[in-house]
C-alpha positions as CSV (number, residue, x, y, z in Angstrom):
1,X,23.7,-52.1,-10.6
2,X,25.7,-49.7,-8.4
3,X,26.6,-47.6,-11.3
4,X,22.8,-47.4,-12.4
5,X,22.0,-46.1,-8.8
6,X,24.4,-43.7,-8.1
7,X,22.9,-42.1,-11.8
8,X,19.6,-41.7,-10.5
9,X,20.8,-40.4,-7.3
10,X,22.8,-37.8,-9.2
11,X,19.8,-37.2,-11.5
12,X,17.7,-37.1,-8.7
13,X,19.8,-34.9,-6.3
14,X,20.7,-32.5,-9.4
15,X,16.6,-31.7,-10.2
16,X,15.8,-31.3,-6.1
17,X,18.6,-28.4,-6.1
18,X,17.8,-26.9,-9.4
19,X,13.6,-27.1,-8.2
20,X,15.0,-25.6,-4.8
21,X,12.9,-28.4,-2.8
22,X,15.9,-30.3,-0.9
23,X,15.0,-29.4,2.7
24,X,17.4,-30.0,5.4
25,X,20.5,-32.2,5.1
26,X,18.2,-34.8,6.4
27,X,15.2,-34.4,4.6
28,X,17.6,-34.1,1.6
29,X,19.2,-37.7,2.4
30,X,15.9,-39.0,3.0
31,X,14.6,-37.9,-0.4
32,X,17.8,-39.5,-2.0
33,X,17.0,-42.8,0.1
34,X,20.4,-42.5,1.4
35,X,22.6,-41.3,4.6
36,X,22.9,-37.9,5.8
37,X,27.3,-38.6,5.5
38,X,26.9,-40.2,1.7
39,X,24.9,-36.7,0.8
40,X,27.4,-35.1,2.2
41,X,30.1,-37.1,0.1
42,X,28.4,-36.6,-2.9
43,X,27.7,-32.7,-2.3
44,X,31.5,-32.5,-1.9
45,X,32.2,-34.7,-4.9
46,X,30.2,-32.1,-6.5
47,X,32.4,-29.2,-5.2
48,X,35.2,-30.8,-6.4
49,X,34.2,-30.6,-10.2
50,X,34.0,-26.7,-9.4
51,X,30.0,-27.0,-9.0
52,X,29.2,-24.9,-6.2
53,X,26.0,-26.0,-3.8
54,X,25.1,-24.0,-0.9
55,X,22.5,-24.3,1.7
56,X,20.3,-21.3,1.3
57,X,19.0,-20.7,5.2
58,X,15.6,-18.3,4.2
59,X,14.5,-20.8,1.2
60,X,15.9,-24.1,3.7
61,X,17.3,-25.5,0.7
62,X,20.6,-26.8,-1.0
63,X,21.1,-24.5,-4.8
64,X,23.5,-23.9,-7.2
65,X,25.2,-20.6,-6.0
66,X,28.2,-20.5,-8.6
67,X,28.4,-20.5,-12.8
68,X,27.9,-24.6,-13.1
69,X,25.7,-26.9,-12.6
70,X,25.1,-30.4,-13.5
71,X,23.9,-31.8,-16.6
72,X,22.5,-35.6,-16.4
73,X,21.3,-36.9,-19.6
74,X,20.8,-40.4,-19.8
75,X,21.9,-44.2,-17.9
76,X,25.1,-45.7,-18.1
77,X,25.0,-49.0,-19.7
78,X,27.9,-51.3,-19.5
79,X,29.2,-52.7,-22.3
80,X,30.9,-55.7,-23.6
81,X,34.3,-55.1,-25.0
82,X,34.0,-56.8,-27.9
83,X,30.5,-55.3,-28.4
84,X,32.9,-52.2,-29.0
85,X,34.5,-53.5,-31.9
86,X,32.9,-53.8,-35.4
87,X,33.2,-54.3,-38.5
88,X,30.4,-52.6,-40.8
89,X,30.6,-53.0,-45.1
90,X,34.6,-54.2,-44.7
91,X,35.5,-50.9,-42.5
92,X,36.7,-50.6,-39.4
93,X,34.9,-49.0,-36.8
94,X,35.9,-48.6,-33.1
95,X,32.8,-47.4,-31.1
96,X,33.0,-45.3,-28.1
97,X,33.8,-47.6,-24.7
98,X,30.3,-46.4,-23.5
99,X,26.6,-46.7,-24.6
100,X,24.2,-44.9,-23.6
101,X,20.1,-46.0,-24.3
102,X,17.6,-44.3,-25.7
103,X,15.7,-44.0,-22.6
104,X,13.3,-40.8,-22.3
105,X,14.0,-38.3,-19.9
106,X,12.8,-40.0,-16.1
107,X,10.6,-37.4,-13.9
108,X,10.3,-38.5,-10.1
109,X,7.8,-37.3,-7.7
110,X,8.8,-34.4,-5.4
């Protein structure tokens, strides 16, 4: 379940930057339903994959200021490991360790 969350946080914290309609620090956390230290944690975690976020004083609002920005595309799912392994018409097939659903695009209200 923590896994699951921290997506949609990401997801959720990546389309309030890109919209420009984070707010403050606080507001931001609030909108994120969590603390003003673990956006702070998560803005740096972000920094440290060379994604640069600024807070933008005239528009009060976190952006992207440098050449990257975050792409979030679907859910992680957790997977058995032996779900992993098949075999399909006497070949074997290794499948990638993750799955991910074929969920549509979420859209949250800002």
């Amino acid at each position: 379940m923590y896994l699951n969350n921290k997506y949609y946080v990401i997801e959720k914290m990546t389309r309030l930057i890109e919209l420009k309609k984070t707010g403050t620090a606080d507001e931001f956390a609030s909108k994120l339903r969590i603390s003003r230290s673990q956006l702070f944690i998560e803005l740096n975690r972000m920094k440290s994959m060379d994604v640069d976020v600024t807070f933008n004083r005239s528009i009060k609002s976190y952006v992207f200021s440098g050449n990257k920005k975050i792409v979030v595309r679907e859910p992680i799912v957790i997977v058995d490991q032996q779900d992993l392994l098949s075999v399909q018409g006497g070949s074997y097939t290794k499948i990638a360790p993750v799955h991910f659903s074929g969920r549509k695009k979420l859209t949250f209200a800002i």
